[in-house]
TORKOL-4160 file (C-alpha; in steps of 0.2 Angstrom, whole numbers, padded with zeros to 4 digits, m for minus):
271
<pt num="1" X="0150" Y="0096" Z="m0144"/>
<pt num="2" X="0135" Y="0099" Z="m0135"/>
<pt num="3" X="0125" Y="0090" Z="m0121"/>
<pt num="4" X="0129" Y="0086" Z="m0104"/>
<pt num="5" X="0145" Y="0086" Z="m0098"/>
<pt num="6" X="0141" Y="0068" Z="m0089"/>
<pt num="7" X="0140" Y="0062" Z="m0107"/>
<pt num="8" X="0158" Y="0064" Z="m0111"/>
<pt num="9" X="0162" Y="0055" Z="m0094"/>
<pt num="10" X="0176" Y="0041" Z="m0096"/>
<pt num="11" X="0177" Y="0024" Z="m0103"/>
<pt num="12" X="0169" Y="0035" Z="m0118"/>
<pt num="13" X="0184" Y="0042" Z="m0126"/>
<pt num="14" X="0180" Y="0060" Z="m0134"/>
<pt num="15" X="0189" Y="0061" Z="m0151"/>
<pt num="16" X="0177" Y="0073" Z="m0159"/>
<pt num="17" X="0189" Y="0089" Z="m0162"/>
<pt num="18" X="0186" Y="0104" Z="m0149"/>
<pt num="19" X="0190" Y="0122" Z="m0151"/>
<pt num="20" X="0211" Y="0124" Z="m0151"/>
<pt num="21" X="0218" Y="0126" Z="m0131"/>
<pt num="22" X="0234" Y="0133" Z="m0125"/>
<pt num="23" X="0236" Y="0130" Z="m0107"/>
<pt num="24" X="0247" Y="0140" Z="m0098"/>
<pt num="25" X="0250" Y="0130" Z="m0078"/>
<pt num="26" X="0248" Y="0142" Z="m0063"/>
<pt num="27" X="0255" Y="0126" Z="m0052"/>
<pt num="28" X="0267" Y="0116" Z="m0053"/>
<pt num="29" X="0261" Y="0097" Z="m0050"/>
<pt num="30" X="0245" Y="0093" Z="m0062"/>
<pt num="31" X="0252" Y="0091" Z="m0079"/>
<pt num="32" X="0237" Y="0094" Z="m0086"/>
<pt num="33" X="0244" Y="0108" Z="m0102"/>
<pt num="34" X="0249" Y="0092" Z="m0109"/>
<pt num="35" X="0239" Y="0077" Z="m0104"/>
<pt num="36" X="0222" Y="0070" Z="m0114"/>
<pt num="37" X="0213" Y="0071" Z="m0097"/>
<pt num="38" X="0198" Y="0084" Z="m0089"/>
<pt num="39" X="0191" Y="0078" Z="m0071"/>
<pt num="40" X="0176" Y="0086" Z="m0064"/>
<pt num="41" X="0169" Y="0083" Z="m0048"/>
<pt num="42" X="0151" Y="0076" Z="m0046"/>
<pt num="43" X="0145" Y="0073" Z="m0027"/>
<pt num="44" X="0159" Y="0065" Z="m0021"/>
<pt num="45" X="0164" Y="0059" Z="m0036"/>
<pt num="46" X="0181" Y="0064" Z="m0044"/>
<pt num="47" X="0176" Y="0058" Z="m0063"/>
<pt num="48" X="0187" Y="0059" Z="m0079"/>
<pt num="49" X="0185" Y="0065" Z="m0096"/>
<pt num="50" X="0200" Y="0057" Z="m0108"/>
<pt num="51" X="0202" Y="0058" Z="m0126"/>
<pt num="52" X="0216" Y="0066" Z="m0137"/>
<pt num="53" X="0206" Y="0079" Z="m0144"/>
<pt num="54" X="0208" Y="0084" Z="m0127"/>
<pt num="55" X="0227" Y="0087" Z="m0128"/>
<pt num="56" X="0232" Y="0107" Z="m0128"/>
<pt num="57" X="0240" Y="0113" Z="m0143"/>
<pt num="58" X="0252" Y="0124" Z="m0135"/>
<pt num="59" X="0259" Y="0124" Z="m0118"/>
<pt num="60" X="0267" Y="0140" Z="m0111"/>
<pt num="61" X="0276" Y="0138" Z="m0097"/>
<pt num="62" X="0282" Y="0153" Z="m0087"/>
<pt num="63" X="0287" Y="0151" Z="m0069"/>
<pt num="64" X="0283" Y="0168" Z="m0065"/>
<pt num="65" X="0267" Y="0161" Z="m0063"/>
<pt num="66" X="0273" Y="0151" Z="m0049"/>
<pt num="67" X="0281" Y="0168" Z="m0040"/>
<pt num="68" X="0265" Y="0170" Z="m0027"/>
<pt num="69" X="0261" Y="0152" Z="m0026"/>
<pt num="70" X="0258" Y="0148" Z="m0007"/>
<pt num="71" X="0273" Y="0135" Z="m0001"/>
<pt num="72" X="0259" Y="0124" Z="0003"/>
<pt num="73" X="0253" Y="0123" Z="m0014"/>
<pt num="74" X="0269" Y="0120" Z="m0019"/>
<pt num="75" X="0275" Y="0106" Z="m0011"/>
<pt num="76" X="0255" Y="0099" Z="m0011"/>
<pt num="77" X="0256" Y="0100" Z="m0031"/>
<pt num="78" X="0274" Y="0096" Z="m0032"/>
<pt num="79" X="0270" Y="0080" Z="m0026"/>
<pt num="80" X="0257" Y="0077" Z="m0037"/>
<pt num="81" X="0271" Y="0078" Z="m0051"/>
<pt num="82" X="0282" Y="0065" Z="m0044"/>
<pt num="83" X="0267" Y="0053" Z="m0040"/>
<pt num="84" X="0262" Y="0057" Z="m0062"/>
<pt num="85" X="0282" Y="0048" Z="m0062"/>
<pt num="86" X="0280" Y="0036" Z="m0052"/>
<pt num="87" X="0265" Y="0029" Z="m0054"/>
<pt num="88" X="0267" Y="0029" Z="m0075"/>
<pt num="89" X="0284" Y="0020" Z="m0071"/>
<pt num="90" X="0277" Y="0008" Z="m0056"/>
<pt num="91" X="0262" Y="0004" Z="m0071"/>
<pt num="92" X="0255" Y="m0013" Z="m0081"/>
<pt num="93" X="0254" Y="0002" Z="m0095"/>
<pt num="94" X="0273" Y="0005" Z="m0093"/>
<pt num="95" X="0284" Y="0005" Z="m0109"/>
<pt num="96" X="0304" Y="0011" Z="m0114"/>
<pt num="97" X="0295" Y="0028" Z="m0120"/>
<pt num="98" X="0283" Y="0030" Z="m0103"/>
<pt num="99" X="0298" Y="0026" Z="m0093"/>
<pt num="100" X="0309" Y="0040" Z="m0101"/>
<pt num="101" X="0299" Y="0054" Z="m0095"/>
<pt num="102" X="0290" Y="0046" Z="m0080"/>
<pt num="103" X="0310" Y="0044" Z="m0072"/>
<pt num="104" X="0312" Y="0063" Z="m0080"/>
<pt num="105" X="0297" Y="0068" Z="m0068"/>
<pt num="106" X="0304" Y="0057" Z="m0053"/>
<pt num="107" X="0322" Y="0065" Z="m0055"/>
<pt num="108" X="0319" Y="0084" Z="m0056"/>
<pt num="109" X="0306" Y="0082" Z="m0042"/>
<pt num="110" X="0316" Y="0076" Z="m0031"/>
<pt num="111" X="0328" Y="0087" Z="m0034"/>
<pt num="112" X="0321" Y="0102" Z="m0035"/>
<pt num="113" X="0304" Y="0100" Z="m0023"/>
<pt num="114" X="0312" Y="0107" Z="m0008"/>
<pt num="115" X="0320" Y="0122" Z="m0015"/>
<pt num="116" X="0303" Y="0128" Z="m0024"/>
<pt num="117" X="0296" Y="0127" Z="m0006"/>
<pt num="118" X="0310" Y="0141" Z="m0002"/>
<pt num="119" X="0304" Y="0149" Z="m0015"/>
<pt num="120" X="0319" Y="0148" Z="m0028"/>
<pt num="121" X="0313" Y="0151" Z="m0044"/>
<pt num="122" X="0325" Y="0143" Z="m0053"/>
<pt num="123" X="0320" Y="0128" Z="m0045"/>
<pt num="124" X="0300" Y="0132" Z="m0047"/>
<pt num="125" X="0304" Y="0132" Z="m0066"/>
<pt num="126" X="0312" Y="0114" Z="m0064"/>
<pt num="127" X="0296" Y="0110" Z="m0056"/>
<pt num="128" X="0286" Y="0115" Z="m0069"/>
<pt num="129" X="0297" Y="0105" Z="m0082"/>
<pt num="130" X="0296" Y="0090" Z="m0073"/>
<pt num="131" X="0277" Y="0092" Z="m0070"/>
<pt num="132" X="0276" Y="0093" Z="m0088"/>
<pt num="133" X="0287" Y="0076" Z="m0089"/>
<pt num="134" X="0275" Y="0067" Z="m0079"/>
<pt num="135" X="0258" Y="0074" Z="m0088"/>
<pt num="136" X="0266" Y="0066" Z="m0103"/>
<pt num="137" X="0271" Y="0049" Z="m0094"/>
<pt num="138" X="0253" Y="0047" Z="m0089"/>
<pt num="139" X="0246" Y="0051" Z="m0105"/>
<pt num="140" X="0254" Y="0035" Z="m0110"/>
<pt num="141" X="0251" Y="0023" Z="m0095"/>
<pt num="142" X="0235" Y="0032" Z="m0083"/>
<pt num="143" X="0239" Y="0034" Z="m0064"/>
<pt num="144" X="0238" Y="0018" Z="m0051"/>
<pt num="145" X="0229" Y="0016" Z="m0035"/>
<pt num="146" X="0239" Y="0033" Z="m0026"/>
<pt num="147" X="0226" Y="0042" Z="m0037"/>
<pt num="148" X="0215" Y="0031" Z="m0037"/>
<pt num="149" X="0214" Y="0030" Z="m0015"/>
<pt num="150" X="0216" Y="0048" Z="m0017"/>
<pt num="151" X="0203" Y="0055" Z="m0028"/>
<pt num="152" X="0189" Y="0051" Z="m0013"/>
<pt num="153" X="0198" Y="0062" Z="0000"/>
<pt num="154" X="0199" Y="0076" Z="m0011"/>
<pt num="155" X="0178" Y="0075" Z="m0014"/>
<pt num="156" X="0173" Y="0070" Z="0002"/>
<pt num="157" X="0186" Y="0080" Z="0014"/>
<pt num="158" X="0190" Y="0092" Z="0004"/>
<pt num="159" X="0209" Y="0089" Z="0003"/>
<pt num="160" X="0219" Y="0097" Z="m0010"/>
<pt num="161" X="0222" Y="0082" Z="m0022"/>
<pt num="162" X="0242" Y="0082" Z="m0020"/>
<pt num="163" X="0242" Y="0082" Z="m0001"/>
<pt num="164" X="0228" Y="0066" Z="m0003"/>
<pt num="165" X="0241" Y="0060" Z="m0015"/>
<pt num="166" X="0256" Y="0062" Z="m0003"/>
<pt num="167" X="0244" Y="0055" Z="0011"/>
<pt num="168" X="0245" Y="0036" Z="0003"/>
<pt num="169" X="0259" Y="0036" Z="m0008"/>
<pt num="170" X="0272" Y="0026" Z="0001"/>
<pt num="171" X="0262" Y="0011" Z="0007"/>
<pt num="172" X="0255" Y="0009" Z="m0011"/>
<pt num="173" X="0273" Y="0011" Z="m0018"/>
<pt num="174" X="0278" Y="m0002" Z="m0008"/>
<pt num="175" X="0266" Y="m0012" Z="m0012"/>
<pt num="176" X="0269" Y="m0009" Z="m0032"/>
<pt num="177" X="0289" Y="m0010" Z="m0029"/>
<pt num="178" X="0288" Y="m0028" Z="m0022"/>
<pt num="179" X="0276" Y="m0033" Z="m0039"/>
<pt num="180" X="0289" Y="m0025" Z="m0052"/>
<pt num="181" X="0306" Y="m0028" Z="m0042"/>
<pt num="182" X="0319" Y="m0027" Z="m0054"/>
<pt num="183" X="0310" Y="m0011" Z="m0060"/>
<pt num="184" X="0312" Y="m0004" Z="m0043"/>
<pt num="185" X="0331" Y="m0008" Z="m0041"/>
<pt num="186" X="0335" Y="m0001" Z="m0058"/>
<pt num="187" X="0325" Y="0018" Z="m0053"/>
<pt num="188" X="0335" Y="0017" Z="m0037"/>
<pt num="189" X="0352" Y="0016" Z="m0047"/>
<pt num="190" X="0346" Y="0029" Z="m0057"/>
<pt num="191" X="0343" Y="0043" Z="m0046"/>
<pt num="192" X="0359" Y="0040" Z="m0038"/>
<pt num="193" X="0354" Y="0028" Z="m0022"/>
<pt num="194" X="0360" Y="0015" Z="m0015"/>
<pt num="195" X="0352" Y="m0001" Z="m0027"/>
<pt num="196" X="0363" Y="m0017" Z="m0021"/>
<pt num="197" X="0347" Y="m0029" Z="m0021"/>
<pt num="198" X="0329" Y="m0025" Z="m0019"/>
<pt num="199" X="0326" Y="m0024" Z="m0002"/>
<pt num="200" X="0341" Y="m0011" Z="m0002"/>
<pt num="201" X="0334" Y="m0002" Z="m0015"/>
<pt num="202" X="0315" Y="0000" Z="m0012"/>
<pt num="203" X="0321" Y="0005" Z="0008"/>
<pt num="204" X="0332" Y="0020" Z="0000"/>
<pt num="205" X="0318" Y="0025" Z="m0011"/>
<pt num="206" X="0303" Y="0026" Z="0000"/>
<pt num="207" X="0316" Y="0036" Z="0014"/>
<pt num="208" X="0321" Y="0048" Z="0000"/>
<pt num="209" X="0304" Y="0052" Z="m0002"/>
<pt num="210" X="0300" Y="0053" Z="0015"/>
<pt num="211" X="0311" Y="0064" Z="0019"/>
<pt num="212" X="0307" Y="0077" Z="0007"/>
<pt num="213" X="0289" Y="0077" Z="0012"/>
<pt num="214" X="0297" Y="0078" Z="0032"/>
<pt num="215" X="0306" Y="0094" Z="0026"/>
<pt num="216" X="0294" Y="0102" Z="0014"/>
<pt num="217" X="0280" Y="0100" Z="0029"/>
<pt num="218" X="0267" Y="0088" Z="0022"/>
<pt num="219" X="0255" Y="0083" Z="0035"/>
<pt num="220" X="0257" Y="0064" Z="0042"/>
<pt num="221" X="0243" Y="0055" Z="0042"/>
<pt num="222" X="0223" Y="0055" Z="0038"/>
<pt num="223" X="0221" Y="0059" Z="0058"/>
<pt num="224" X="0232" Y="0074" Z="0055"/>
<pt num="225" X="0221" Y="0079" Z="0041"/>
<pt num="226" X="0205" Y="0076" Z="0048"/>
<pt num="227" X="0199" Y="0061" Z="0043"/>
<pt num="228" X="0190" Y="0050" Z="0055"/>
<pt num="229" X="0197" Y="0032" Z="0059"/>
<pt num="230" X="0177" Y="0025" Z="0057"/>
<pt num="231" X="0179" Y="0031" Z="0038"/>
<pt num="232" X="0193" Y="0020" Z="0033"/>
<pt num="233" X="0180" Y="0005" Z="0028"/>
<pt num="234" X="0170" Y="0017" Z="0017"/>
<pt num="235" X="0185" Y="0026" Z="0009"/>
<pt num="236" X="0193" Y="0009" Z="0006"/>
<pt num="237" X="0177" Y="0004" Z="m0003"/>
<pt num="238" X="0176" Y="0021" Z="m0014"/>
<pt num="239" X="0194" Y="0018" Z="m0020"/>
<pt num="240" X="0188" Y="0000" Z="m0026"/>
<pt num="241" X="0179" Y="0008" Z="m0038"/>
<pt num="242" X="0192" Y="0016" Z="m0048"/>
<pt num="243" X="0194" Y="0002" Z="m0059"/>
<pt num="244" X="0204" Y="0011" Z="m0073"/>
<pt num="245" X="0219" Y="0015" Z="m0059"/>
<pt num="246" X="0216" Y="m0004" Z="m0052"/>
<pt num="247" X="0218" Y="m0010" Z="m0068"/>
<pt num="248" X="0233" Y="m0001" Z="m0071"/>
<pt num="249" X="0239" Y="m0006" Z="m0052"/>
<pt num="250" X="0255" Y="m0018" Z="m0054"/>
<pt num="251" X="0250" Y="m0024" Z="m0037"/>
<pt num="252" X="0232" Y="m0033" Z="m0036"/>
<pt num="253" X="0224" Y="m0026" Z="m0022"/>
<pt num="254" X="0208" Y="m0029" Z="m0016"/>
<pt num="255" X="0195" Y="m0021" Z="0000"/>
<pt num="256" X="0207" Y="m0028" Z="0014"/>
<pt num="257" X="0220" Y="m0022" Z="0006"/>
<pt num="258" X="0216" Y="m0006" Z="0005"/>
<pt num="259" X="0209" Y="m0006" Z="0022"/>
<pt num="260" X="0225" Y="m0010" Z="0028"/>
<pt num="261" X="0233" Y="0004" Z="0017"/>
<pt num="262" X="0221" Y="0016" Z="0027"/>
<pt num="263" X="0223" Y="0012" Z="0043"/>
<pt num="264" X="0243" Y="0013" Z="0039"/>
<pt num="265" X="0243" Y="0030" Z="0036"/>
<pt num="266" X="0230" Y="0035" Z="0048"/>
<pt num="267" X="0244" Y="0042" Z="0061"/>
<pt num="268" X="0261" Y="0038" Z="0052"/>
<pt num="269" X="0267" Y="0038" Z="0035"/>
<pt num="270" X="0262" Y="0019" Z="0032"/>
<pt num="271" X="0282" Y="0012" Z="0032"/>
C-alpha cells in the first residue's frame, strides 16, 4: 500500500487488498488471527488500524505454543479474551450473531482460565478457542470503555494490555449491566448463576469474575501497579478520547464518570 503507517490510522477504514496472512497466536487472549484490527502504539498513544482486508486468511491454532507461556501471561491475556466477550455482548453494536460468540468467549473463559494458569493444556487449548470466539464477537460490535480506560495505561505505564484490562473491568461492567439489564440477567442464566432478578444477577457475575482474578493472582488496584493517585484526572481525560469505544459504551459516561471509575480501583477492585 505504501506511505506511512499513520495514514492507514482508524476512522479511515483500509479495504485495499494486502498480501495473504496466516496467523498463528503464541497467547491466548488477543484474538487477533481473526479480527480486522492492527494497533500500534504512537507516544502514548494506543491507535488502530481497522479494515477487513485486514482479516488473516488462515488461523492456526496450536496450544503448543502456549506450553512455555509464563502463568502471568496467561491469566493477563486470558482476561483480555473474556473482556473481547463481554464487552461485544454488553455493546450498542450487539446483535443475535455477536451475541453467539461473544457468550462462547465468556463461557470457555471462565471455565477454563484458572486451569491454563496451572498449566493444563487441555485447558490452554480451550483458551485459545474461546480467545478466537471473542476476536470474532468484536469484529462485529468494537470493544467499550474497559479497552478504551485501558489502552492509556498500557502506553503510558507500561502495563501489559490484559492486566490494564482486568484493572477496570468490574466497575465499568457494572456500570454497562445496569444500561442493558435484561441483557445481564439472561448471561447470568446462561453460565449457570444465580439470575432471579437483576440485582441478583449482575452481583453473581461480577463475584464470578472476581474470584477468578483473586485465584489466578491479578494485581488489585492501579496503587498495586504503580500508578500514581494524582494521575487519575489525566488518565480519566485520555480515555475520553477513545470516542469509537465511548460510542459503542451502553452506559454514557462522561470525565466524572470516569474519574470516579479510577479512583475505584485505585486500591480495590471498584465493587
Amino acid at each position: 500500500l505504501g506511505g506511512s503507517i499513520e495514514d492507514y490510522l482508524y476512522p479511515r477504514i483500509v479495504d485495499e487488498p494486502i498480501k495473504p496472512v496466516v496467523a498463528i497466536p503464541t497467547t491466548c487472549g488477543t484474538g487477533s488471527e481473526v479480527t480486522r484490527y492492527a494497533i500500534v502504539t504512537i507516544g502514548f498513544r494506543k491507535l488502530i488500524i481497522a479494515g477487513w482486508s485486514l482479516v488473516p486468511r488462515i488461523a492456526i491454532l496450536d496450544p503448543e505454543t502456549l506450553r512455555f507461556l509464563p502463568a502471568d501471561q496467561v491469566a493477563y491475556t486470558g482476561v483480555d479474551a473474556l473482556t473481547h466477550g463481554l464487552e461485544a455482548y454488553f455493546n450498542r453494536n450487539a446483535s443475535i450473531l455477536s451475541d453467539i460468540y461473544a457468550i462462547e468467549a465468556i463461557r470457555v473463559v471462565l471455565r477454563n482460565l484458572e486451569d491454563a494458569c496451572k498449566g493444563l493444556m487441555e485447558a490452554k487449548a480451550m483458551l485459545l478457542y474461546g480467545s478466537m470466539n471473542g476476536g470474532f464477537a468484536i469484529n462485529m460490535t468494537g470493544t467499550t470503555m474497559i479497552h478504551g480506560g485501558g489502552y492509556y495505561l498500557t502506553a503510558k505505564y507500561g502495563l501489559p494490555h490484559g492486566l490494564a484490562n482486568a484493572l477496570i473491568l468490574l466497575p465499568i461492567l457494572k456500570l454497562n449491566m445496569e444500561a442493558q439489564s435484561d441483557r445481564a440477567i439472561k448471561l447470568a442464566s446462561i453460565l449457570g448463576l444465580p439470575a432471579f432478578d437483576f440485582k441478583n444477577a449482575s452481583s453473581s457475575i461480577l463475584e464470578a469474575i472476581a474470584s477468578i482474578m483473586d485465584r489466578i493472582g491479578i494485581p488489585v488496584g492501579l496503587e498495586a501497579a504503580g500508578i500514581p493517585i494524582e494521575d487519575i484526572g489525566r488518565i480519566a481525560e485520555e480515555a475520553l478520547t477513545y470516542r469509537r469505544n465511548l460510542e459503542n459504551n451502553p452506559r454514557s459516561l462522561g470525565l466524572d464518570e470516569l474519574v470516579d471509575v479510577f479512583r475505584s480501583v485505585y486500591r480495590s477492585r471498584g465493587v
